[in-house]
N, CA, C and O of each residue as an XYZ file, in Angstrom:
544
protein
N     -78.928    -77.003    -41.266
C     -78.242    -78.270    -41.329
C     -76.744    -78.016    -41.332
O     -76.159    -77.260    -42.107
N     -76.254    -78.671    -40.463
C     -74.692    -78.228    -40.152
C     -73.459    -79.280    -41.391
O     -73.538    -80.495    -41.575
N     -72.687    -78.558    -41.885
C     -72.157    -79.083    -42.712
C     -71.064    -80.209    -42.215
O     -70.344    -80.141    -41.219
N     -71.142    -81.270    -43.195
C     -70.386    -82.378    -42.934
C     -68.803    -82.177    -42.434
O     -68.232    -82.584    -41.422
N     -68.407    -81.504    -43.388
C     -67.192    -81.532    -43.642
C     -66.414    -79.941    -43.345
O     -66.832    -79.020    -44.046
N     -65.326    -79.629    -42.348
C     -64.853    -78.580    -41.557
C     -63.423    -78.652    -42.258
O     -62.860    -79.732    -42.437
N     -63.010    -77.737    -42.548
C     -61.831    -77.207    -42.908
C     -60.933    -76.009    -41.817
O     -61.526    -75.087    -41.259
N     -59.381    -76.264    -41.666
C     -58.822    -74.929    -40.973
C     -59.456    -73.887    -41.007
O     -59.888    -73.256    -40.042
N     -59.568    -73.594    -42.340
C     -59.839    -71.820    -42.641
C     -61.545    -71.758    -42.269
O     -61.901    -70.745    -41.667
N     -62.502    -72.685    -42.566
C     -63.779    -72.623    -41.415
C     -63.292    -72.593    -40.212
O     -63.295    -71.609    -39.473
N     -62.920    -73.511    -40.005
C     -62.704    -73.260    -38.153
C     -61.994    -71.700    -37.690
O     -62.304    -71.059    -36.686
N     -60.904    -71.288    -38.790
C     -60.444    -69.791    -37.973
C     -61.778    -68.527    -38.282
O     -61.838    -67.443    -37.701
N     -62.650    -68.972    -39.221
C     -63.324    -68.054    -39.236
C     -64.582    -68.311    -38.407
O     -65.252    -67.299    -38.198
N     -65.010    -69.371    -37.930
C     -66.098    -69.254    -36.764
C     -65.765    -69.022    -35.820
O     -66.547    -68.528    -35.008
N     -63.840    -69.391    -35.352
C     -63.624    -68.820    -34.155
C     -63.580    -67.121    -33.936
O     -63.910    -66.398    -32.997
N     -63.030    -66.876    -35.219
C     -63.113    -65.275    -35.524
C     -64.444    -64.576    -35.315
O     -64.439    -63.604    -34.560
N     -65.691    -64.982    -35.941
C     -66.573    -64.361    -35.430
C     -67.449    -65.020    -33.806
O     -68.553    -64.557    -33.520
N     -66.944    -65.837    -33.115
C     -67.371    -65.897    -32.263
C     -66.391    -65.127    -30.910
O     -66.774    -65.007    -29.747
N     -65.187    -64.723    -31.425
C     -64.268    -63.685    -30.357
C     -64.726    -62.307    -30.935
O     -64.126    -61.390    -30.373
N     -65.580    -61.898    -31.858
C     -66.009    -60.597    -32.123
C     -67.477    -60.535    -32.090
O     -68.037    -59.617    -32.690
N     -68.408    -61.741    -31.216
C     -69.578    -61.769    -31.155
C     -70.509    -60.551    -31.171
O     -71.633    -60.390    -31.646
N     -69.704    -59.773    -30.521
C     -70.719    -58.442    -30.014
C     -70.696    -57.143    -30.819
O     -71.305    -56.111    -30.533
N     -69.774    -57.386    -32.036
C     -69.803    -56.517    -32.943
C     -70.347    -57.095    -34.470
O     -70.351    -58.326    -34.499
N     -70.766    -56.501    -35.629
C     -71.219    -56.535    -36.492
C     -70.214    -57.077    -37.630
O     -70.233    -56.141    -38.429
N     -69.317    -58.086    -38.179
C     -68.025    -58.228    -39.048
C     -68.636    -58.195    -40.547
O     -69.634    -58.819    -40.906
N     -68.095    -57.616    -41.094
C     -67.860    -57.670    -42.699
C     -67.192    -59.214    -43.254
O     -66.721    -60.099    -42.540
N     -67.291    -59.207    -44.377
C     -66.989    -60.504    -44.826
C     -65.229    -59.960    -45.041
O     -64.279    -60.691    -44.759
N     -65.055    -58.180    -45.735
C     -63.814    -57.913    -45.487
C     -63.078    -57.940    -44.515
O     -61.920    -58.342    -44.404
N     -63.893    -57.423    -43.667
C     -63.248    -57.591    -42.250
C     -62.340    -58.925    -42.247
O     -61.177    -58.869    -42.645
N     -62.737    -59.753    -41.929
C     -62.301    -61.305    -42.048
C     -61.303    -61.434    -42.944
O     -60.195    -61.774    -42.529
N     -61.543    -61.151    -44.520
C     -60.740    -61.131    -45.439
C     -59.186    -60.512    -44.829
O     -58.071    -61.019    -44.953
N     -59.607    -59.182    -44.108
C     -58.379    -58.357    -44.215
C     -57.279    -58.975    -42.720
O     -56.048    -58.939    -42.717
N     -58.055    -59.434    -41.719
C     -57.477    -59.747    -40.617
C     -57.003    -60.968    -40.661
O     -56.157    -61.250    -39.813
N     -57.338    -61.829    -41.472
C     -56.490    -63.209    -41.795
C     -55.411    -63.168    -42.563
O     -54.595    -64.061    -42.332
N     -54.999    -61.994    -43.872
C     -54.682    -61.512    -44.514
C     -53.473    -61.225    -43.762
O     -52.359    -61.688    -44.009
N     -53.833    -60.285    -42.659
C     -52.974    -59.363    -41.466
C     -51.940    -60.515    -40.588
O     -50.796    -60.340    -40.169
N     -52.700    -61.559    -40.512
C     -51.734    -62.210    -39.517
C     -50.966    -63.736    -40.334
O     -50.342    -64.659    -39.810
N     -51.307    -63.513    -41.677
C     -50.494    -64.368    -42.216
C     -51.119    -65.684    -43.126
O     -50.609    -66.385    -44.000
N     -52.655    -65.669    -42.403
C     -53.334    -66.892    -42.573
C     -54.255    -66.393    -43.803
O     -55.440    -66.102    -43.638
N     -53.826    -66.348    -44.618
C     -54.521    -65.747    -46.285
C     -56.028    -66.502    -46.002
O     -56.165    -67.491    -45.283
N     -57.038    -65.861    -46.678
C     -58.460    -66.955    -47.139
C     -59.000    -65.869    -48.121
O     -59.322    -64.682    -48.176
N     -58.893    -67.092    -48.913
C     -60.001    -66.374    -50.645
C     -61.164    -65.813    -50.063
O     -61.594    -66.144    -48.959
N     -61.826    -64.705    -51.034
C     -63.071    -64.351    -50.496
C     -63.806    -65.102    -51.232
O     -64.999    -64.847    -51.067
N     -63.626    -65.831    -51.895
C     -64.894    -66.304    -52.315
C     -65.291    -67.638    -50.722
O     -66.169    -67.573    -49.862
N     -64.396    -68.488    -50.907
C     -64.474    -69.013    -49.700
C     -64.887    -68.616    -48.262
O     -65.304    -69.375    -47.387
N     -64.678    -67.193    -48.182
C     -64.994    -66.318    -46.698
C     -66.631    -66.232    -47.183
O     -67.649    -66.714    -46.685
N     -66.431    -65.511    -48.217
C     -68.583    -65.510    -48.544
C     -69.401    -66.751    -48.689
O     -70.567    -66.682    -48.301
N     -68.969    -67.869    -49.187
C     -69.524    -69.073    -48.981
C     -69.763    -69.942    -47.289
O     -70.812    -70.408    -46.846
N     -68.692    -69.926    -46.784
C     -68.994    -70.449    -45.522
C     -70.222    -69.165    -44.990
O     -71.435    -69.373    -45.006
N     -69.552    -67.798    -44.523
C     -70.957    -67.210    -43.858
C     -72.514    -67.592    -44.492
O     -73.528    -67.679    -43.801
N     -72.462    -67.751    -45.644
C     -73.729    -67.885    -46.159
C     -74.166    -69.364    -45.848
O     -75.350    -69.692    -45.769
N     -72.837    -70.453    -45.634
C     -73.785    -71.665    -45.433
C     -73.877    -71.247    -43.486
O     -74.750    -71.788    -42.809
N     -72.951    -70.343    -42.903
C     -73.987    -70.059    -41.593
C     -74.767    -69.226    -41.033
O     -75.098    -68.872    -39.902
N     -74.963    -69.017    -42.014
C     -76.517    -67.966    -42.072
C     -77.525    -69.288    -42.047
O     -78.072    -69.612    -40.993
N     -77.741    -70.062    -43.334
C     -78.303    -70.835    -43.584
C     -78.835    -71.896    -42.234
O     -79.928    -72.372    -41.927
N     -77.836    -71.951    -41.807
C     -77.826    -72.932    -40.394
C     -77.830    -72.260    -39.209
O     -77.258    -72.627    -38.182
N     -78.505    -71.238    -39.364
C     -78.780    -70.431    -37.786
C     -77.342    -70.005    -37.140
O     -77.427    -69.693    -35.952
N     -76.180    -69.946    -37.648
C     -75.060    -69.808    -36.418
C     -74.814    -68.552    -36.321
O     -74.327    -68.099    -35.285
N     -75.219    -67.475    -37.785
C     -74.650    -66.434    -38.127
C     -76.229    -65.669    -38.579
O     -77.048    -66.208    -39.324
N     -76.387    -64.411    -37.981
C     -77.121    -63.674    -38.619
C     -76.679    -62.585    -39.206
O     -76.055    -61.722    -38.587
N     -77.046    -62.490    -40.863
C     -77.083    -61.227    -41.502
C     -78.072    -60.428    -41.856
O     -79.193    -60.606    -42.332
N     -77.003    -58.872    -41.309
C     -77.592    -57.596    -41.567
C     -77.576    -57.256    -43.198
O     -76.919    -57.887    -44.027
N     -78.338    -56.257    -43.441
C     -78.462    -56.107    -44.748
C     -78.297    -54.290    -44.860
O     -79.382    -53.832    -45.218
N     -77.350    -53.292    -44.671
C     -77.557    -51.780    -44.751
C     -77.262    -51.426    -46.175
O     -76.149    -51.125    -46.607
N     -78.243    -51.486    -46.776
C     -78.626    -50.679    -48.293
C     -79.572    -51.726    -49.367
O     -79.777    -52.862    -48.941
N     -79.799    -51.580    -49.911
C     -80.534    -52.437    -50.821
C     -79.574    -53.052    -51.984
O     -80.153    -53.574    -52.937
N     -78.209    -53.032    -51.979
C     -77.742    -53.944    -52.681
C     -76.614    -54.956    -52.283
O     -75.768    -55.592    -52.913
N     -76.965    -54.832    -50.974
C     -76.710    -55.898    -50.075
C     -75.016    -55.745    -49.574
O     -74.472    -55.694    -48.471
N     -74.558    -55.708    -50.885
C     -72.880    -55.114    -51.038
C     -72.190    -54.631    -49.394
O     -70.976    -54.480    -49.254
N     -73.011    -54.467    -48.441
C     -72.859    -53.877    -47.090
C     -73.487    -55.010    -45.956
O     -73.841    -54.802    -44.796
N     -73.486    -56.053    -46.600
C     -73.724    -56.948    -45.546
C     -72.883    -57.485    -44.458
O     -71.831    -58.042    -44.771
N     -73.302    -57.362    -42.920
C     -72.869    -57.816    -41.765
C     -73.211    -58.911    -41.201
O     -74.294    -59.423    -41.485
N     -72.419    -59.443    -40.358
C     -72.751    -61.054    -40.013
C     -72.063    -60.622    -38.614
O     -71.289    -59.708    -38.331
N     -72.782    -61.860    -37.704
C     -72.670    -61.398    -36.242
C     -73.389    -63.118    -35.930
O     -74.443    -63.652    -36.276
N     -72.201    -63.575    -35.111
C     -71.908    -64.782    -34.636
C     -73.140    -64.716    -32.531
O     -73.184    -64.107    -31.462
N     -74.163    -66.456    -33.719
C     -75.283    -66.319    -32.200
C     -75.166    -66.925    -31.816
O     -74.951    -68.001    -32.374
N     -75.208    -66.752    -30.253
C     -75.234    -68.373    -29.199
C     -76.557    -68.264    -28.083
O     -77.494    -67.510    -28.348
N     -76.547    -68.891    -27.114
C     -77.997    -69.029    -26.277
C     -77.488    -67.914    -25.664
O     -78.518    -67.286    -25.419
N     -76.771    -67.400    -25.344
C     -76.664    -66.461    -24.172
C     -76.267    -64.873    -24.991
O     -76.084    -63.824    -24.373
N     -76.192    -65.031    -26.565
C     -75.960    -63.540    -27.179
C     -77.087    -63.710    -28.328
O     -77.002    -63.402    -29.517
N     -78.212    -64.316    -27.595
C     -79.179    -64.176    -28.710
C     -80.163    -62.976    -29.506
O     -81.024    -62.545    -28.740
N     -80.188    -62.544    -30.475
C     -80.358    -61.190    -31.269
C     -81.450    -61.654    -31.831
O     -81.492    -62.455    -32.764
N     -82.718    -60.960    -31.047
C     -84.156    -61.317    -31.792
C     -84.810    -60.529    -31.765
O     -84.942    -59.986    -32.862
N     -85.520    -60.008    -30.773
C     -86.553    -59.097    -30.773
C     -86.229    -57.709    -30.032
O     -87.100    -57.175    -29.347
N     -84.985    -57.150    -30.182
C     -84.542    -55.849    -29.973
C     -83.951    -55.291    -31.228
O     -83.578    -55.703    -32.326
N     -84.075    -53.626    -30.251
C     -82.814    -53.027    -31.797
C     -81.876    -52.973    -31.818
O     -81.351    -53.350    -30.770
N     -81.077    -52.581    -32.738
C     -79.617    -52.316    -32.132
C     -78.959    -50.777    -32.000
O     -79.584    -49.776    -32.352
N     -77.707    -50.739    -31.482
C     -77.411    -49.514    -32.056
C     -75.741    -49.663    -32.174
O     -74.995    -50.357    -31.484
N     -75.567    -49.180    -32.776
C     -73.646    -49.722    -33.861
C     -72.978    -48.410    -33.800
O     -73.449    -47.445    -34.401
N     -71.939    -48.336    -33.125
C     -70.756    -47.267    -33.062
C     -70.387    -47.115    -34.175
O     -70.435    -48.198    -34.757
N     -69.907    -46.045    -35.030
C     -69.916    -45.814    -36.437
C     -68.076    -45.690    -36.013
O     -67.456    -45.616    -37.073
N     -67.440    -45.665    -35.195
C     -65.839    -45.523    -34.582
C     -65.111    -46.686    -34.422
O     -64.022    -46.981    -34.915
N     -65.881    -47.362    -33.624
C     -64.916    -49.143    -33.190
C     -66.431    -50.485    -33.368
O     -66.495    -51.530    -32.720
N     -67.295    -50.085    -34.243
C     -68.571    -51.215    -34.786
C     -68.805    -51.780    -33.661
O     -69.025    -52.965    -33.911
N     -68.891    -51.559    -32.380
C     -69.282    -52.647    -31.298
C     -70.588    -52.450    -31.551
O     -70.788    -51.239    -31.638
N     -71.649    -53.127    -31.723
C     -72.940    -53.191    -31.424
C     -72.979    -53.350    -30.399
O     -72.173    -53.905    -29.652
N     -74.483    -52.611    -30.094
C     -75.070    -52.570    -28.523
C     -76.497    -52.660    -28.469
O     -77.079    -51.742    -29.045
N     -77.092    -53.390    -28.013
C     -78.205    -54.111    -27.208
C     -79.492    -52.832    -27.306
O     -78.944    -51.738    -27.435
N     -80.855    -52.729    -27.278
C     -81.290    -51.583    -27.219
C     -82.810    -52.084    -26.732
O     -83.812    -52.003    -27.442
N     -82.773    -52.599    -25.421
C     -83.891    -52.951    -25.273
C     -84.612    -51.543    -24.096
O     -84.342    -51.373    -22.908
N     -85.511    -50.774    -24.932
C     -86.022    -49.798    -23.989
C     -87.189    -49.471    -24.393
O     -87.616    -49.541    -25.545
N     -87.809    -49.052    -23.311
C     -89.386    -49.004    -23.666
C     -89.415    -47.960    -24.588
O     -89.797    -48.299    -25.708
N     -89.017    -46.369    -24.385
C     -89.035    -45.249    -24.866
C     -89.188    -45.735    -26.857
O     -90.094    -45.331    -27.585
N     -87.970    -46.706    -27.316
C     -87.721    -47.294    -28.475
C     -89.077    -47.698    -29.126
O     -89.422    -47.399    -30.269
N     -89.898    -48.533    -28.089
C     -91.017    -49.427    -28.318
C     -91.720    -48.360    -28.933
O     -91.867    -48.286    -30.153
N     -92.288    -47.287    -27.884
C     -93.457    -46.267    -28.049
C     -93.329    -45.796    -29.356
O     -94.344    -45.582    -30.018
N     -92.089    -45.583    -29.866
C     -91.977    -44.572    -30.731
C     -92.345    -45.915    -32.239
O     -92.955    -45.653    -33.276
N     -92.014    -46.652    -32.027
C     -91.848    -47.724    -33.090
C     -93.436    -48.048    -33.398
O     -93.748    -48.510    -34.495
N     -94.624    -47.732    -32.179
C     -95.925    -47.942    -31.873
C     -96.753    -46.627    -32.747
O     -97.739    -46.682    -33.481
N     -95.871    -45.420    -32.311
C     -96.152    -44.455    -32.670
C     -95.924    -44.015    -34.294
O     -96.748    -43.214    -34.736
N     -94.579    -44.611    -35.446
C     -94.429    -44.933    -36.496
C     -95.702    -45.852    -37.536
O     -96.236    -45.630    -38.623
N     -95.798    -47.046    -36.408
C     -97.517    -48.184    -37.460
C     -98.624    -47.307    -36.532
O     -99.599    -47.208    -37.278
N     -98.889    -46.735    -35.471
C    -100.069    -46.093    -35.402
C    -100.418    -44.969    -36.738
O    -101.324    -44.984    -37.571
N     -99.128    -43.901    -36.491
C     -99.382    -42.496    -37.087
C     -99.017    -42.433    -38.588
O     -99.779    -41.742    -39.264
N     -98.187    -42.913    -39.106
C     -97.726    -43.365    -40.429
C     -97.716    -44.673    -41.084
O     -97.114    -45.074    -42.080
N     -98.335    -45.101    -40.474
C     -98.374    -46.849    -41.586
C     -97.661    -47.756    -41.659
O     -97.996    -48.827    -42.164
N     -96.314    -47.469    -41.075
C     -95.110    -48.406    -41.290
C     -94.384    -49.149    -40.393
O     -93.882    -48.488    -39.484
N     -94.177    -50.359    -40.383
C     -94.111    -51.618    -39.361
C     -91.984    -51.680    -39.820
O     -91.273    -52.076    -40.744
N     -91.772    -50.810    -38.065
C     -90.111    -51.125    -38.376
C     -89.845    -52.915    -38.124
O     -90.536    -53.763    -37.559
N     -88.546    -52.985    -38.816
C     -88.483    -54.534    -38.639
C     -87.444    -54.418    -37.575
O     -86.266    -54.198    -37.853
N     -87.826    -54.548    -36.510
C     -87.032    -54.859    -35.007
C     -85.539    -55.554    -35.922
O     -84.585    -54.799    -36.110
N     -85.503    -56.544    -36.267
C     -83.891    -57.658    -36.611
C     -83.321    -56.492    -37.377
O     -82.123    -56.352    -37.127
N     -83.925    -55.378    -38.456
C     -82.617    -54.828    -39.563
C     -82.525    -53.479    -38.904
O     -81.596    -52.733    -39.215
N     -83.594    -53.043    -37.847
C     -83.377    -51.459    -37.168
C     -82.012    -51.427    -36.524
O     -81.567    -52.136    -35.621
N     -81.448    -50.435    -37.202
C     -80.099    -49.948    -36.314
C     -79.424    -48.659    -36.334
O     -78.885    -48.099    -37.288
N     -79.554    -48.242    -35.005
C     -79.059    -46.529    -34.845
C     -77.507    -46.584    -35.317
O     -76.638    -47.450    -35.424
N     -77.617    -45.362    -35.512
C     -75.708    -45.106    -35.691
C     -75.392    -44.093    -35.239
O     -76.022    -43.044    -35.375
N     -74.438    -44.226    -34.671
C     -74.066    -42.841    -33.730
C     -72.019    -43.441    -32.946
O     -71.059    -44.050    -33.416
N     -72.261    -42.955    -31.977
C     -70.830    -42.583    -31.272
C     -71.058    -43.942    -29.701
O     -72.165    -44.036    -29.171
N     -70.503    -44.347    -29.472
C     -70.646    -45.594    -28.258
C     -70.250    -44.613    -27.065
O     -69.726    -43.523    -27.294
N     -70.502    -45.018    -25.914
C     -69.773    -43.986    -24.812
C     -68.047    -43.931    -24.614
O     -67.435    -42.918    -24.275
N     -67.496    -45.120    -24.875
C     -66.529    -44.918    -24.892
C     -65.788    -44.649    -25.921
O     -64.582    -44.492    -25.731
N     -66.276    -44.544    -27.109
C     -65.623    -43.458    -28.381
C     -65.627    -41.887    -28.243
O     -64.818    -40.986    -28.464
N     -67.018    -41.989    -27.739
C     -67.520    -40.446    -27.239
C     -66.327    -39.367    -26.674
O     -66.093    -38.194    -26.965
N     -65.376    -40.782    -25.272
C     -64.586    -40.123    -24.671
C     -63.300    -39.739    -25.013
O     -62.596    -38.870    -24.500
N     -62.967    -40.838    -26.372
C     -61.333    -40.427    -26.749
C     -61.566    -38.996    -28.033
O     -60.583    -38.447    -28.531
């Protein structure tokens, strides 16, 4: 359910994560780059809006560790929709990248065949080097 009522500092932060769609943002992230260009926003306010757009489908969050403290949010539309692939996240410049390959599947087949355990496609994510980090 989309909220009634829109404020500046909502609007710079949905535009913010929808010009960084394809990477993974921190709630610091946000914190620090509004911070950077002048336009201050409380964090408590930065963690409340993502969570009411999580709530409302606009924003999906990642979860890397079990105390959540490392949560990522990544801005969805019809045409950057994030469902039933994995990912894999440059540990250099965070661009996430797309990981739809069969080779992925088998092995994920081969994990609930041979060991018991059902990966969850939405929180799987490699970490490694992107090709173009690779090169500088």
């Amino acid at each position: 359910m989309e909220r009634s009522y829109k404020t500046k500092q909502r609007a710079n932060i949905i535009k913010y994560l929808m010009n960084n769609k394809s990477k993974h943002i921190t709630a610091e992230m946000i914190i620090t780059y509004f911070k950077d260009i002048g336009k201050p926003i409380g964090k408590s306010t930065v963690y409340r809006y993502l969570d009411s757009l999580v709530e409302d489908n606009k924003v999906r969050k990642y979860v890397a560790g079990e105390s959540g403290s490392a949560a990522c949010f990544q801005y969805i539309d019809d045409a950057h929709e994030c469902k039933e692939h994995y990912h894999m996240k440059c540990t250099k410049c965070g661009s996430l990248i797309h990981l739809n390959c069969d080779e992925i599947e088998e092995l994920s087949k081969h994990i609930f065949k041979e060991h018991k355990f059902k990966l969850d496609v939405c929180k799987t994510i490699l970490y490694g080097l992107c090709q173009n980090c690779q090169k500088k």
